[in-house]
N, C-alpha and C positions, 0 to 999 in steps of 0.2 A: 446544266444537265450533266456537267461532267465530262464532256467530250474530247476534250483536249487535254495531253496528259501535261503531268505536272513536272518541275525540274529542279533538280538538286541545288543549295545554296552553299556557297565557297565559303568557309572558313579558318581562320589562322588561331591557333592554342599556343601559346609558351607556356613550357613548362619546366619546371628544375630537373635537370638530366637524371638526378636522383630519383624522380616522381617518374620515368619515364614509362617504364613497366607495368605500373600500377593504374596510370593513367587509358596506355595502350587499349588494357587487360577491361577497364568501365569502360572507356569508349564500347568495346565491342558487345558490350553487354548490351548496350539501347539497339542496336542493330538498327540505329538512323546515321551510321558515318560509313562511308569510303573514304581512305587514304590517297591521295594523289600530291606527290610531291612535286610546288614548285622549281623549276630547276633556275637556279639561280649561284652563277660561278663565284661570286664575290662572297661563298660561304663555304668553311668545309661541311663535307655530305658524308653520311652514314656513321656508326658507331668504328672508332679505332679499331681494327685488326678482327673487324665482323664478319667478312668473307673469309679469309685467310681460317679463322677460327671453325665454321661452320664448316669449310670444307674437308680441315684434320675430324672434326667428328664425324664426319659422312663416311671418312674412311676408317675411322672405328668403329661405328654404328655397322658399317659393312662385313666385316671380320668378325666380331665378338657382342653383336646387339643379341644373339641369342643364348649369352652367357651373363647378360645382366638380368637385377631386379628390376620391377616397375618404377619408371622417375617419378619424383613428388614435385612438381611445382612449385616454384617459390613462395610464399606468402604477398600477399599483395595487397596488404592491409598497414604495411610500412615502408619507407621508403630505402630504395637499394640502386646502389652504381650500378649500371647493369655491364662495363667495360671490366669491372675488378670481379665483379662476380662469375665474369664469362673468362676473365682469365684465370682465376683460381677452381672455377669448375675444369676447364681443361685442363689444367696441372694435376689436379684430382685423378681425370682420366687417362692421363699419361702413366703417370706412376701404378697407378693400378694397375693396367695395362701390360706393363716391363713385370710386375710380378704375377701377372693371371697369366698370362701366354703359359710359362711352361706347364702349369698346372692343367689348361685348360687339351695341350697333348694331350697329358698324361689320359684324362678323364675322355678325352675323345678316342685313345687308344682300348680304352676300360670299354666302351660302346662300343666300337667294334667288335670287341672279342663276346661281348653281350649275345652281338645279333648274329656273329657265327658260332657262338653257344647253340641259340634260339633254332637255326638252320640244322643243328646237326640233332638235336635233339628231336627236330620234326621226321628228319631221314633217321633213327632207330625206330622210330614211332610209328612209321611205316610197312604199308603189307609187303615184306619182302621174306623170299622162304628164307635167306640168311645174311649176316651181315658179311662183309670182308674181314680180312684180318687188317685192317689198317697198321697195326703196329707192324707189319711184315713188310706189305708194302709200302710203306714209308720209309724204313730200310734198303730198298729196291737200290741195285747200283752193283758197279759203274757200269753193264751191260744191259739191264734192263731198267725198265723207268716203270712208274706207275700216275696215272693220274685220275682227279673224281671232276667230272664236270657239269655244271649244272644247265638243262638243257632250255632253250625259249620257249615258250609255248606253242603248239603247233608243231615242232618240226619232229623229222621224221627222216634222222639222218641213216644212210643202209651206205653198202659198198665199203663195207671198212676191209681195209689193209688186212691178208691173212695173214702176216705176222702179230696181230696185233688183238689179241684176248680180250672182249668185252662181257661186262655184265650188266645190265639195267635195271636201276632201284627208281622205285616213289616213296615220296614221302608220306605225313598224314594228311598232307591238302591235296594229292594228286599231284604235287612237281615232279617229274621225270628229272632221273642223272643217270649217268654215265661211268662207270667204272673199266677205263683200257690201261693194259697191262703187254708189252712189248718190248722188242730192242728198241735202245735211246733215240737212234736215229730218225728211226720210224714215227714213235711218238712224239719228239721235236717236230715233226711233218704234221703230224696231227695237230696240235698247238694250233697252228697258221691253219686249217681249215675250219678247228671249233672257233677261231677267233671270227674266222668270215659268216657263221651264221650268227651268231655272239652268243654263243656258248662262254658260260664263266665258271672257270677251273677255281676252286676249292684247295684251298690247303688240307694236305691229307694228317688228320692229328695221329700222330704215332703212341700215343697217350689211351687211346680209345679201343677197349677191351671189343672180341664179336661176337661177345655174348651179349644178348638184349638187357636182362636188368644188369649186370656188372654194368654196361654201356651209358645205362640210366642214371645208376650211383655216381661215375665217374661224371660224366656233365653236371648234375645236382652241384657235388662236389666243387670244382670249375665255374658253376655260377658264381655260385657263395661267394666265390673268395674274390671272382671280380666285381658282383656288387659291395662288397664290403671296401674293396679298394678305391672302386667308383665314391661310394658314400664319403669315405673320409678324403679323397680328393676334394666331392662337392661343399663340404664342410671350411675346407680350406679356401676354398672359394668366397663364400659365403663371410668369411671371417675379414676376407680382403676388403669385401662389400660395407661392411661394418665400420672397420679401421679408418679406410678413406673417403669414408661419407657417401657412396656411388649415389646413391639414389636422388639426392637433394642435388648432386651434381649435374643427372640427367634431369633431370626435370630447368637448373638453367639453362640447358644446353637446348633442349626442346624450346623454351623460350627463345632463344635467340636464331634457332630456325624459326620460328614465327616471324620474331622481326625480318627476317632476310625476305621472307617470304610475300610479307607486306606491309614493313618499313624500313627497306634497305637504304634507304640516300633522305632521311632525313636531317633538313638543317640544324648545325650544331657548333653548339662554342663548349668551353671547357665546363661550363657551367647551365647553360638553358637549352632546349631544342624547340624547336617549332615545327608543331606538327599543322601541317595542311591536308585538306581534302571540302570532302564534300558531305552536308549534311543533310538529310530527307525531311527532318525537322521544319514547316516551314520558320516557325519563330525563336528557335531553337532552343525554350523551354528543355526540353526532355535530356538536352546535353547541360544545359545552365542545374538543373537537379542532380545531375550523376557527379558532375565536377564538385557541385557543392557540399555532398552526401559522401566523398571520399578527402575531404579537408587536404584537396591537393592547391599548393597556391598556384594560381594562373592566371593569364590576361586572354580572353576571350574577345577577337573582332571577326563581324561579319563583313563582307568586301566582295565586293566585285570582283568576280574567275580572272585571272591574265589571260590576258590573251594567247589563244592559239590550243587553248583548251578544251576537250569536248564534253559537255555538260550531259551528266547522266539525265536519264530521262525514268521519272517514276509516276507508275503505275497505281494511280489511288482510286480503283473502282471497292465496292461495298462488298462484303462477302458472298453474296448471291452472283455477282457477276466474274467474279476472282478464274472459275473454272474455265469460262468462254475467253479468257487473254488467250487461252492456246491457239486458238485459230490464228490471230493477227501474231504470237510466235511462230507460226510456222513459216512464216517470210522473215521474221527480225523483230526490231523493235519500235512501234511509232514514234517518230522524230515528235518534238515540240512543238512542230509546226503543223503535227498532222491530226488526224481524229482517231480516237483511242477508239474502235467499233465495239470494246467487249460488252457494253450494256446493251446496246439496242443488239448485240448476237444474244443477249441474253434471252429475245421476244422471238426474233425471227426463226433462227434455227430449232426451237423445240415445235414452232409451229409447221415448219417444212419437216421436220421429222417427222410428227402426229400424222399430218396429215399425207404423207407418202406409208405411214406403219399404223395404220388405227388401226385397233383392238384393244379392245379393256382387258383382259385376261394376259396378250402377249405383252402389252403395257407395263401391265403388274408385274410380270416377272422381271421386264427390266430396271423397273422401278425399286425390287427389292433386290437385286443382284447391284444396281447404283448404291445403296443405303449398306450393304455388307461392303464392299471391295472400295469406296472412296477414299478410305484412309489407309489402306495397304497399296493403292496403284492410285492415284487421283486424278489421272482422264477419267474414271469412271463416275466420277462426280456428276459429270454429262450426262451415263443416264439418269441420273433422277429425275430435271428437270424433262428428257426426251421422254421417257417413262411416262410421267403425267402428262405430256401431250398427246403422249398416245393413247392413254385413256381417255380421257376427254374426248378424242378424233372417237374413238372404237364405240361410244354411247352414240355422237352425233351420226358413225354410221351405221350403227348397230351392228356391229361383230364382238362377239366374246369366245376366243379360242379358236377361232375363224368359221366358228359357228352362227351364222347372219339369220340365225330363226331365234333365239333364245331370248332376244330382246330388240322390242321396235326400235327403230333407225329414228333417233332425233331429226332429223336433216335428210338424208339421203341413202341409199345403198349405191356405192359408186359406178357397178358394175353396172345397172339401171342407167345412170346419166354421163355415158364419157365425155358427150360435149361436153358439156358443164364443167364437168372435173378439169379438162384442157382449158378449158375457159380462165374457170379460178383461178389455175397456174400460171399460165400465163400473165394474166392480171397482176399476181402477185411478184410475177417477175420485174414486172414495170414496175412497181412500186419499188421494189429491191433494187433499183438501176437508176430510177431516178433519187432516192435516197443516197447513192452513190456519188450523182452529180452533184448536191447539193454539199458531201461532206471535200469534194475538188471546191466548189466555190470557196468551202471555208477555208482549206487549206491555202490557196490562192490570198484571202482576206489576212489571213493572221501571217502570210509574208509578206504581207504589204504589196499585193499584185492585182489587189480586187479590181481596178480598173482596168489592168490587162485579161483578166476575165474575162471581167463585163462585156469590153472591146470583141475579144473572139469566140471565146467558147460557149458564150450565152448565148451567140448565134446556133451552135450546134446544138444545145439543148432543147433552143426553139422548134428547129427542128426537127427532133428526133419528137417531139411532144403533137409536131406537125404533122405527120408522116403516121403515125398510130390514131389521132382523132380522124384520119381520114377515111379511117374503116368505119368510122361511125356516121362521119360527116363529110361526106366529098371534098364539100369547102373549104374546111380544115387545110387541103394541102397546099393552101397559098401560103398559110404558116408557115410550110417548109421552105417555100424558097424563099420565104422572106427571113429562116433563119440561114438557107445555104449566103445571100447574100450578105448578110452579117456577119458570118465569118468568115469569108472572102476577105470583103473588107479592110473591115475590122483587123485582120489579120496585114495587110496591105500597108495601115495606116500607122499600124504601130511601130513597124519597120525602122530602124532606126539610118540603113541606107537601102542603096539599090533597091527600091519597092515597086518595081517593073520583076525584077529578077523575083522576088517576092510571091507574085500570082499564082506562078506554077507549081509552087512548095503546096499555097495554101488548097488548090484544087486539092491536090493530093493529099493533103492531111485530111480535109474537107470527105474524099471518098473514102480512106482508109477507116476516120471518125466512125462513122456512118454506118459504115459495114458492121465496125466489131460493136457497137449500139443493138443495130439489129441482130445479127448472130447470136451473141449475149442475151437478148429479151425471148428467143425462139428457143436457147439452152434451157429455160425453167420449162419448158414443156415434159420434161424428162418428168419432175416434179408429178404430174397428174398421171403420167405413164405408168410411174411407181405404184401411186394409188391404185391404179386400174390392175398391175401386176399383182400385188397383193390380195386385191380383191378376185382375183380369179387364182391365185392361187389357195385362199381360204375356201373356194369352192371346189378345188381340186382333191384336197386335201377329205372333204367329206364324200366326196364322190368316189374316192377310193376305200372310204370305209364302209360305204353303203355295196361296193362290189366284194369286199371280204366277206361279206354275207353277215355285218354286224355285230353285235354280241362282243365276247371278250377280244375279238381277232379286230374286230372296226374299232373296238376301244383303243388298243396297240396303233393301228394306223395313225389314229386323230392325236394319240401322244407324239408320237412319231414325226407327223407331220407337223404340229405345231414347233417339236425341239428344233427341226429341218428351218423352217420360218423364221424362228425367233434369231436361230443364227447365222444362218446363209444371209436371208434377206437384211434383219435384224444390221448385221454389218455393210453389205451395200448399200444400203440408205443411209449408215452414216459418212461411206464414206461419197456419196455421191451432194450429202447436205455439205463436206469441208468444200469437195470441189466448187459446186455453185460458189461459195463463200469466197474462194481464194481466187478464181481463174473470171468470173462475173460481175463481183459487186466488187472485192478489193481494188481490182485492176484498175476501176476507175478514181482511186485517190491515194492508197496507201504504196506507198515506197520502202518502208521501214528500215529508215535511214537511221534511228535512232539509237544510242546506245543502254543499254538496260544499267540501272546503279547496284550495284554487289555491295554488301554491306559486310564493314569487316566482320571479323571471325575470329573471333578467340583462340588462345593456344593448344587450351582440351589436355585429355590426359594421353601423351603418344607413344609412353612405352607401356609394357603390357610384360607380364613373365613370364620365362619362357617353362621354368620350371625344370631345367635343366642342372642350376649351378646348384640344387638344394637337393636332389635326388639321389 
């Protein structure tokens, strides 16, 4: 049935150091290998001077990555030293480097004066009844000072110094500044208060006419001449990029952050490396094809993990069931030892959904809101399959739009039978709990502990199976004590000392058992609750249309209230279906000890341009 999940197989690849890249680069393509390296001291580990390397690029990548072109990747269709390529790619980016710095000033200097171009051109632009005479004030001295400052938004600064002349300009966006005009000293004082609201002063351009078009020509002007300087700065740039090959440089360089990142310490001689990990392949077919299909020469063994490894754990349910792992991820990962539940949450949960949200209409809508959004967010895959149980449910209890006249109730109208409803639920709780217990016995069996089971907790099952037949049958509840006995016991016997000291643990495991059994089989009552909420809220909902006085105004209501339903309710029943799932039925077997297998990842294309060195 598929219940137990599956586990990764250890394998060892030698490869000629040369092939190493290439080899990496297919592995990652079958997306059936994790890399996990052996640590084994009697071999040297990692590529020569691969950290040391990766971290001088970090710190050029940091500085000037938005002064390169986009890297090209190596080719990996032949084979390459990846230690002579990582050297000579860095030498690349050195030298380049020593002669892009000054240029890339220059042209950072050329931006600057761009975007206070850009600024001053918005403050002419602006509704102000006149300009300054900047050219005057810019002159200002050695008794008076002048400054322009540009103010945050919001403030609202008053109480200025009466030595101290201001004017206030906007620009064309609505920025507020500041124009004060004073003795030196004064305006020095001012500095240190526009600083504390952060106020940011402006170089005043003594160049810039107070006539508005002169003002205009003269910036135009000033553009020009710094785009034209910028442009042939970026030219130079560009020509650098050219000469020292940048781009084929970053793209090895990218590569060999790949390696650091997930094959930093692999075993190596002057000549082969061996790569180890773990392959999802059970036969490993699909690696024997990629290896074969890249005419890389290699020795291929499969072997048994070393010890002290922990072996991925993979998840092979069918695509219909892919969407229900999230439940059993929201605790981890099932161990190897444990029961994968995502197939049988496949059955269970859309039927605890339908049946706490039946309606064919609210159904449909999540039904087709599941069939739009799966492949942009893919929880939402959930609803399709909750969608159609809610259809299904919304025929058997005849609601459509929570309109419970429009079409006969296959089955029931819930509101009519709440025992029953409680009933079901319930029922279906037990079923859900003892399906629980049964997935502990197997976890117990595939560790090799079925006899300590058997031993104890098959007593509590009896039990618990004892203790509910006796609302049926009286007599039934000798079962119980003949399962409370059993794991007494049983518990007693398996002891491996002090089994006197022993008794009083298993009492108490014996009551605690017991308790969270029944607690747990009384939480699915919620389950029929739900139903009964819905159902009397789909009759709320018309009852408030029928009091608008019907017509277009009750129309509005019945929209209204159904959007209300679909999503208030719509979301607490699912999330009260995870809770049941994770705090009821899990509790009883899943630990999710297990570790999930990541399959490598290719190097991809990581740099991008900026657009800056060509502009």
């Amino acid at each position: 049935m598929g219940l137990r999940p599956g586990t990764a197989c250890w394998f060892e690849l030698l490869v000629p150091r040369a092939d190493l890249a290439r080899t990496l680069a297919r592995l990652a393509e079958t997306q059936t290998v994790e890399l996990e390296t052996e640590q084994r001291p009697d071999r040297p580990f990692e590529l020569p001077g691969l950290t040391a390397a990766v971290a001088e690029f970090n710190d050029l990548e940091r500085r000037l990555s938005g002064w390169w072109p986009e890297g090209q990747l190596p080719s990996l269709d032949r084979s390459m030293d990846p230690v002579a390529a990582m050297e000579d790619a860095l030498a690349r980016l050195r030298v380049w480097a020593a002669e892009a710095e000054p240029l890339i000033d220059q042209a950072e200097r050329h931006e600057t004066e761009l975007a206070r171009l850009d600024e001053l051109d918005r403050l002419v632009a602006g509704d102000n009844p006149a300009l300054p005479a900047f050219e005057r004030l810019a002159e200002a001295g050695p008794w008076l000072a002048a400054r322009l400052y540009r103010l945050p938004p919001d403030s609202q600064p008053d109480d200025w110094p009466a030595s101290i002349l201001t004017q206030f300009l906007v620009d064309a966006d609505g920025q507020r500044y500041v124009l004060a005009v004073g003795p030196d000293d004064a305006v020095s004082r001012l500095d240190e208060r526009m600083t504390a609201i952060k106020a940011r002063r402006l170089m005043m351009p003594a160049w810039l006419p107070d006539e508005p078009q002169a003002a205009r020509n003269a910036l135009a002007e000033r553009r020009a001449q710094a785009e034209q300087a910028r442009r042939q700065v970026g030219e130079r740039i560009a020509e650098l990029h050219e000469r020292h090959q940048i781009a084929p440089a970053l793209g090895v360089m990218a590569l060999m952050q790949w390696f650091a990142g997930h094959a930093p310490a692999l075993p190596m001689t002057e000549h082969f490396v061996l790569v180890t990990g773990w392959c999802s392949d059970p036969d490993g077919a699909e690696l024997d094809r990629v290896l074969a299909e890249s005419n890389v020469e290699h020795v291929l063994r499969r072997a048994d993990p070393p010890a002290g490894l922990d072996v991925p754990v993979i998840m092979r349910n069918p695509r219909w069931a892919k969407p229900f792992e999230i439940f059993a991820n929201l605790l981890g990962t099932p161990g190897s030892t444990e029961v994968d539940p995502s197939r049988l949450l496949a059955v269970i949960t859309p039927l605890m959904f339908g049946f706490m949200f039946g309606d064919v209409g609210q159904g449909a809508v999540l039904l087709g809101l599941g069939l739009w959004l799966r492949k942009r967010i893919p929880v939402f895959a959930l609803l399709v399959p909750f969608g159609a149980a809610a259809i299904v449910f919304g025929f058997l209890f005849g609601s459509i739009f929570a309109n419970e006249h429009l079409i006969p109730a296959l089955w029931m109208h819930p509101i009519d039978h709440p025992t029953t409803i409680m009933a079901i639920a319930v029922g279906f709780g037990v079923c859900v709990i003892a399906t629980g217990l049964l997935f502990d016995a197997l976890r117990c069996l595939w560790r090799g502990a079925g006899l300590h089971w058997l031993a104890t907790r098959a007593g509590l099952v009896l039990a618990y199976f004892g203790i509910l037949g006796a609302l049926l049958r009286p007599e039934l509840l000798n079962l119980a004590w003949l399962g409370f006995a059993w794991f007494v016991l049983g518990s007693v016997g398996v002891a491996e000392r002090q089994r006197l000291m022993e008794l009083p643990k298993a009492l108490g495991e014996l009551l605690e058992g017991m308790l969270q059994l029944l607690v747990n089989t009384i939480s699915f009552v919620r389950v029929g609750a739900f139903a009964l909420a819905h159902a009397g809220l789909s009759a709320a909902v018309f009852g408030m249309a029928d009091a608008a006085g019907g017509g277009l105004a009750g129309l509005i209501v019945i929209i209204l209230g159904n959007a209300i339903v679909i999503a208030l309710e719509g979301l607490i029943v699912g999330i009260q279906t995870t809770r049941l799932m994770l705090f009821e039925f899990f509790i009883r077997f899943l630990t999710a000890e297990g570790r999930r297998f990541k399959p490598l990842t290719g190097p991809g294309a990581v740099f991008r341009p900026t657009g800056r060195s060509s502009t």
